[in-house]
PyMOL CGO cylinders between C-alpha atoms (Angstrom):
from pymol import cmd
from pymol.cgo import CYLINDER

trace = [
    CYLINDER, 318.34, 227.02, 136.61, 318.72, 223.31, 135.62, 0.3, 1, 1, 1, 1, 1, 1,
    CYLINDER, 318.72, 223.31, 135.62, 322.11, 223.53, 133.88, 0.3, 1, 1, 1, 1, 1, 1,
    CYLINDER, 322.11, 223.53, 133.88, 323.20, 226.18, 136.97, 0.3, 1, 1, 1, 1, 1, 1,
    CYLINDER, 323.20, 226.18, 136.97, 322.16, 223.48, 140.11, 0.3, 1, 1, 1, 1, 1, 1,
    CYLINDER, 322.16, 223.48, 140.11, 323.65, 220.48, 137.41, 0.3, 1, 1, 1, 1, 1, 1,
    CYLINDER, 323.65, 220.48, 137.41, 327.11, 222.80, 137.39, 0.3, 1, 1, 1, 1, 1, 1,
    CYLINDER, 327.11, 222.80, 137.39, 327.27, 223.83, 140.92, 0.3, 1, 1, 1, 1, 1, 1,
    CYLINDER, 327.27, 223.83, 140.92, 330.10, 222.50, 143.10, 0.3, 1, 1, 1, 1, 1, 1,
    CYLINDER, 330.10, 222.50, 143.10, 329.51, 222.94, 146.84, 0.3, 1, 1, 1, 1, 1, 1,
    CYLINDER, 329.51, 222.94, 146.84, 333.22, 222.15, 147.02, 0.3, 1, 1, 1, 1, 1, 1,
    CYLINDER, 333.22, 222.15, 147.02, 334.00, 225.62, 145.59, 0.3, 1, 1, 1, 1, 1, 1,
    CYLINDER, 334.00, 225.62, 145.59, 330.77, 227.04, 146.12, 0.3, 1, 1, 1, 1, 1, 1,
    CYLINDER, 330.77, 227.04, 146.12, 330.23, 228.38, 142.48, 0.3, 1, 1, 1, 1, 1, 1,
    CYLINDER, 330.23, 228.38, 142.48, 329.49, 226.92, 139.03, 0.3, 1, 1, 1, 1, 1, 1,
    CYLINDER, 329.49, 226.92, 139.03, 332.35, 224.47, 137.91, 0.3, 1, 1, 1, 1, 1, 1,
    CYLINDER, 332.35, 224.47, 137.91, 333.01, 221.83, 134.98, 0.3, 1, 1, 1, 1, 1, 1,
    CYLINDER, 333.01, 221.83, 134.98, 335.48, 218.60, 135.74, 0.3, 1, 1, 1, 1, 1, 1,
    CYLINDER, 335.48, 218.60, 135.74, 336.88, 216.80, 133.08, 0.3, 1, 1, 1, 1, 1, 1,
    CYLINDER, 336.88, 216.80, 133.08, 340.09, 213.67, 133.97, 0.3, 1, 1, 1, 1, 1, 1,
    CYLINDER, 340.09, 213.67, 133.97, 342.77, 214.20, 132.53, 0.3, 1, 1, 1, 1, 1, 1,
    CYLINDER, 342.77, 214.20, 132.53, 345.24, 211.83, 131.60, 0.3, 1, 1, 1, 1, 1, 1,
    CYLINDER, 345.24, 211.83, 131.60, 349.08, 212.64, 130.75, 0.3, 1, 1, 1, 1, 1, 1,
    CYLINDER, 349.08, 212.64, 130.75, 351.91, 210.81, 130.05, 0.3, 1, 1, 1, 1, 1, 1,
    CYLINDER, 351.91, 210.81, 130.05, 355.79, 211.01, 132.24, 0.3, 1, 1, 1, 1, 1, 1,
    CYLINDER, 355.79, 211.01, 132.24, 356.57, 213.46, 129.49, 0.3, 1, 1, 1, 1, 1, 1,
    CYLINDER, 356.57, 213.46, 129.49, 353.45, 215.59, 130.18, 0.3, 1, 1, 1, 1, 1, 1,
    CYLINDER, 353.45, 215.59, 130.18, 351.90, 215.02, 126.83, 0.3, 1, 1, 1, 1, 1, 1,
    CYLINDER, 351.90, 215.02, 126.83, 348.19, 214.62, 127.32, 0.3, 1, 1, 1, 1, 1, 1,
    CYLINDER, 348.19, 214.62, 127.32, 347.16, 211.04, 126.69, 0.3, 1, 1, 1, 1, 1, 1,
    CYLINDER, 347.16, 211.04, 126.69, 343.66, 211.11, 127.47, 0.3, 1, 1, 1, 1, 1, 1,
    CYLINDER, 343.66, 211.11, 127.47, 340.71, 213.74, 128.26, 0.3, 1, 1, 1, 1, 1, 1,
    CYLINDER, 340.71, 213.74, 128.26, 337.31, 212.93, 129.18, 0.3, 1, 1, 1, 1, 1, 1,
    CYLINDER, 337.31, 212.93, 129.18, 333.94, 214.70, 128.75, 0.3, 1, 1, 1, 1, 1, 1,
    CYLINDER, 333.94, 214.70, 128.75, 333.46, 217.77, 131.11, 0.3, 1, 1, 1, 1, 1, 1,
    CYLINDER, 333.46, 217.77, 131.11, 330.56, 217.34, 133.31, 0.3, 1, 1, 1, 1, 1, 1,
    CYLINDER, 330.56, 217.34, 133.31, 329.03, 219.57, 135.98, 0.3, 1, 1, 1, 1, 1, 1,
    CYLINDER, 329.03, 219.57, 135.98, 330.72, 220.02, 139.03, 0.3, 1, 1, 1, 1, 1, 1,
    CYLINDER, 330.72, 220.02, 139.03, 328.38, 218.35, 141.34, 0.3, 1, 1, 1, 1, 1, 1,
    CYLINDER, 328.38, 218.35, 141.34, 329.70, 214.81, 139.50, 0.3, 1, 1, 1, 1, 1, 1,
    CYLINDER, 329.70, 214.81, 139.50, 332.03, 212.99, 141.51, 0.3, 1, 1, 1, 1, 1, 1,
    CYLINDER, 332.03, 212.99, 141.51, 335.64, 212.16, 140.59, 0.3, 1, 1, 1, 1, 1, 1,
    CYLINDER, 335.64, 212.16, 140.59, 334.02, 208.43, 140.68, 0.3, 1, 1, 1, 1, 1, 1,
    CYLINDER, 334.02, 208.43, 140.68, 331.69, 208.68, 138.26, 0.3, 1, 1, 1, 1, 1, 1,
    CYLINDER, 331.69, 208.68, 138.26, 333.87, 210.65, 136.00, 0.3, 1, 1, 1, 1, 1, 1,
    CYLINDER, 333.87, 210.65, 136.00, 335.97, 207.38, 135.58, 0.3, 1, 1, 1, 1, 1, 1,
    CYLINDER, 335.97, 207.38, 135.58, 332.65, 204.98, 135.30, 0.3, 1, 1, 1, 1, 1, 1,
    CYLINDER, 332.65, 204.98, 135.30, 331.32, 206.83, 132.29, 0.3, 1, 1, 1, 1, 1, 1,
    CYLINDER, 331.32, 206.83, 132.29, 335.06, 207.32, 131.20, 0.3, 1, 1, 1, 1, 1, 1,
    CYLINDER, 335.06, 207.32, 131.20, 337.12, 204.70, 128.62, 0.3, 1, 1, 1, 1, 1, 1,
    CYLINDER, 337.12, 204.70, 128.62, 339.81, 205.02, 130.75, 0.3, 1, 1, 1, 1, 1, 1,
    CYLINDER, 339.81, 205.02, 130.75, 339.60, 201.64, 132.53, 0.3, 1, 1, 1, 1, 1, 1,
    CYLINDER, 339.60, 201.64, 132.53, 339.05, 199.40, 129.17, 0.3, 1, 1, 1, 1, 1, 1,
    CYLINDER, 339.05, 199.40, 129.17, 342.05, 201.96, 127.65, 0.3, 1, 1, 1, 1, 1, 1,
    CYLINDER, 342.05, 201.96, 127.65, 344.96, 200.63, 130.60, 0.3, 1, 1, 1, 1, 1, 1,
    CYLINDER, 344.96, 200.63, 130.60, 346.74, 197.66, 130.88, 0.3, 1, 1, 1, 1, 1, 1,
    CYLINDER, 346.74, 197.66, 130.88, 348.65, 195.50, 133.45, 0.3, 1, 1, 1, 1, 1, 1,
    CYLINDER, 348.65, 195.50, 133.45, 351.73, 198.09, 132.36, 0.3, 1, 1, 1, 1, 1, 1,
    CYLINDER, 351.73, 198.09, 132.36, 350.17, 201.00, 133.04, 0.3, 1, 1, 1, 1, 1, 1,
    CYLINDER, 350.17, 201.00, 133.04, 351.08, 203.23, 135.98, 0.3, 1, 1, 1, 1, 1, 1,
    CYLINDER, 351.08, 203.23, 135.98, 348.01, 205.85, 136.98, 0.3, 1, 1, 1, 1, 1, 1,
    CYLINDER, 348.01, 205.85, 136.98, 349.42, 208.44, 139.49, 0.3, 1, 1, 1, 1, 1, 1,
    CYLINDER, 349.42, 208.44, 139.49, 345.75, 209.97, 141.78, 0.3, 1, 1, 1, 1, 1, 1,
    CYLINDER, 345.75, 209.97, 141.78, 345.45, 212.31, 144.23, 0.3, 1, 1, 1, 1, 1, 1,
    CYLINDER, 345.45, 212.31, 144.23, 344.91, 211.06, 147.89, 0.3, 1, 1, 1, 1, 1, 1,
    CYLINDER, 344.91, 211.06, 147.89, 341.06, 210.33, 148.37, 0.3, 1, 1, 1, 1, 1, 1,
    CYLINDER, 341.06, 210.33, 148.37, 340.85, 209.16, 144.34, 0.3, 1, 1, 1, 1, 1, 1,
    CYLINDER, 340.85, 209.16, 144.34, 339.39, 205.93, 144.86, 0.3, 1, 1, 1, 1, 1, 1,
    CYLINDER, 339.39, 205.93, 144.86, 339.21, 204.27, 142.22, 0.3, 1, 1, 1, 1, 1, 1,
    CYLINDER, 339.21, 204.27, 142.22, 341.52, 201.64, 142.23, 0.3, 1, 1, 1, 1, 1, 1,
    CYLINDER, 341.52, 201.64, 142.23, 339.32, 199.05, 142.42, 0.3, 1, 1, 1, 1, 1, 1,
    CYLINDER, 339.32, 199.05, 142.42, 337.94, 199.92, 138.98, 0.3, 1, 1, 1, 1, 1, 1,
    CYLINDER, 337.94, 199.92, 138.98, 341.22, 199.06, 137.53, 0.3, 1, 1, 1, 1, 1, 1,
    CYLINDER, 341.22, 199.06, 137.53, 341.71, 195.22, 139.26, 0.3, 1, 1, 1, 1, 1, 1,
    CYLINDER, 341.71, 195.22, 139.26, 341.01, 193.48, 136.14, 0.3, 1, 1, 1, 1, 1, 1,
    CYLINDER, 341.01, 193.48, 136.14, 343.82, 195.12, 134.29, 0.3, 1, 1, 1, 1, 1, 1,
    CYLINDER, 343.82, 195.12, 134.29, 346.54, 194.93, 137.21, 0.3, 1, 1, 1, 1, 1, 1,
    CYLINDER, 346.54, 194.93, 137.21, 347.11, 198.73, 136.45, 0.3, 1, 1, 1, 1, 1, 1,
    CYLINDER, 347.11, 198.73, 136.45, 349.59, 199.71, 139.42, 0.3, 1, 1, 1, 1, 1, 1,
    CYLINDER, 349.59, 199.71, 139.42, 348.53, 203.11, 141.21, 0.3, 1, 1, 1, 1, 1, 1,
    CYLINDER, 348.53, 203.11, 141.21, 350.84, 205.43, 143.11, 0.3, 1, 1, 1, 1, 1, 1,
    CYLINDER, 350.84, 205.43, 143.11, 349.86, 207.81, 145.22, 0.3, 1, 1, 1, 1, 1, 1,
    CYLINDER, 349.86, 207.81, 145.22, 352.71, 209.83, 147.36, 0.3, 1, 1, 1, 1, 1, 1,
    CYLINDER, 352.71, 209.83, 147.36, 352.63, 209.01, 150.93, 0.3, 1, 1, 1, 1, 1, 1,
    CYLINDER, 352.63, 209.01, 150.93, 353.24, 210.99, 153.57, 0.3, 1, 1, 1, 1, 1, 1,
    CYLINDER, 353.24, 210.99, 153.57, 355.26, 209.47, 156.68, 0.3, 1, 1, 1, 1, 1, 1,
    CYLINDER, 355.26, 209.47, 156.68, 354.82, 209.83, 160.63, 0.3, 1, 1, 1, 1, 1, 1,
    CYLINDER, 354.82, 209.83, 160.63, 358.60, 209.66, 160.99, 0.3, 1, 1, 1, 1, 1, 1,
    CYLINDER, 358.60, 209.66, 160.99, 361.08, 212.05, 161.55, 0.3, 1, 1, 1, 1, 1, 1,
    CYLINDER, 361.08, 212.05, 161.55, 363.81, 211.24, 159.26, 0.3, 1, 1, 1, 1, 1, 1,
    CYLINDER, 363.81, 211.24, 159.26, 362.52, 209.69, 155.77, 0.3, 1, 1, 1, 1, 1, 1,
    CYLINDER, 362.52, 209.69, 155.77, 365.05, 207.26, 154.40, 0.3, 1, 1, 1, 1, 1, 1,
    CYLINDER, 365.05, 207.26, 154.40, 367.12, 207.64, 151.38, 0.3, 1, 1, 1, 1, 1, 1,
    CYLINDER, 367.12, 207.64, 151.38, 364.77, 205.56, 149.22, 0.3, 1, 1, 1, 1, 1, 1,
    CYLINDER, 364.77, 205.56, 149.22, 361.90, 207.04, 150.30, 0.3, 1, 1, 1, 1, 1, 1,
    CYLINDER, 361.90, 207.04, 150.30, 363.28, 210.32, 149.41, 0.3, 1, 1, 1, 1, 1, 1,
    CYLINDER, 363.28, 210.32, 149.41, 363.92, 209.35, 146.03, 0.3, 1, 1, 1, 1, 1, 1,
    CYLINDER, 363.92, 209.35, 146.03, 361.13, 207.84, 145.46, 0.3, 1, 1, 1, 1, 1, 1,
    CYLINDER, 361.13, 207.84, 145.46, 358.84, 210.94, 146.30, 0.3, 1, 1, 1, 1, 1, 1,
    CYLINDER, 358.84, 210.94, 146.30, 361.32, 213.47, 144.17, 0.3, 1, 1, 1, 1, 1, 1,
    CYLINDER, 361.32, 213.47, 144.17, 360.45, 211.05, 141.31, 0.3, 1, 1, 1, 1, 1, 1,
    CYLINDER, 360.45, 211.05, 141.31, 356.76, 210.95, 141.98, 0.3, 1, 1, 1, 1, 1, 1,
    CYLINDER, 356.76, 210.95, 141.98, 357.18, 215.34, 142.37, 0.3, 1, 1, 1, 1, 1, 1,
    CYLINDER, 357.18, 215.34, 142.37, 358.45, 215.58, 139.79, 0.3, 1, 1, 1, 1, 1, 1,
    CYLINDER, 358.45, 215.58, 139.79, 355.87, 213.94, 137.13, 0.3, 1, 1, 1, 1, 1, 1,
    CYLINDER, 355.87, 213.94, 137.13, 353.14, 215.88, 139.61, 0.3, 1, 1, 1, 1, 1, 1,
    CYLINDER, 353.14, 215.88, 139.61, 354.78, 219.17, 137.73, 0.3, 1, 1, 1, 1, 1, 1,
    CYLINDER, 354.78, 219.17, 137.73, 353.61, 217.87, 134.73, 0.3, 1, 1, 1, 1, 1, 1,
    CYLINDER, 353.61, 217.87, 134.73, 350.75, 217.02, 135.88, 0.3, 1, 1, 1, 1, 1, 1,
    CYLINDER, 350.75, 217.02, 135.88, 350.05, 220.89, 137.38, 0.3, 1, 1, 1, 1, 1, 1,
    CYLINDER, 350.05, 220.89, 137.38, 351.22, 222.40, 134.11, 0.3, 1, 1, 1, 1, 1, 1,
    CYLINDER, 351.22, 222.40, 134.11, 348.95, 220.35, 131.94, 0.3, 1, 1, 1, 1, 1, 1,
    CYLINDER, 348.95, 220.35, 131.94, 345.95, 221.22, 133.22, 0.3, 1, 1, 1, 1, 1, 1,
]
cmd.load_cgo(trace, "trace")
């Protein structure tokens, strides 16, 4: 019963494991974490992670939208994108690019894991 309520993710509503990930523009796998239950935050994933003392002020970490964690990373000036959407109708041509590039590395990403 312990390790079944210390694994359950209300999220998903069944038993889960998380583990971060970490891969590289290439989609070779840089970094993995410890799996914990799923009831552990994405938050404290990173806190009991190496990841933060591992990056450095050249270091570009692509999240999700609602990973928070960027202020974990201040020290080391790691830059963090995260693809925006926009309220407008017509995106401009930089913008575009900008968010094929980002799709494109989130394919990686989505085959990795």
């Amino acid at each position: 019963p312990t390790a079944q309520q210390n694994t359950f993710s209300t999220y998903k509503n069944r038993n889960t494991a998380k583990a971060l990930v970490g891969i590289t523009p290439g989609g070779m796998v840089s970094f993995v974490s410890e799996a914990y239950g799923g009831s552990i935050s994405d938050r404290q994933i990173v806190e009991r992670s190496s990841l933060v003392q591992k990056c450095d002020c050249a270091d570009k970490i692509m999240v999700d939208k609602g990973f928070n964690v960027q202020d974990m990373f201040e020290s080391q000036n790691t830059n963090f994108q995260e693809k925006k959407t926009t309220t407008k109708n017509r995106m401009s041509n930089e913008t575009v690019r900008r968010d094929r590039s980002i799709s494109s590395k989130r394919v990686h990403v989505e085959r990795v894991i």
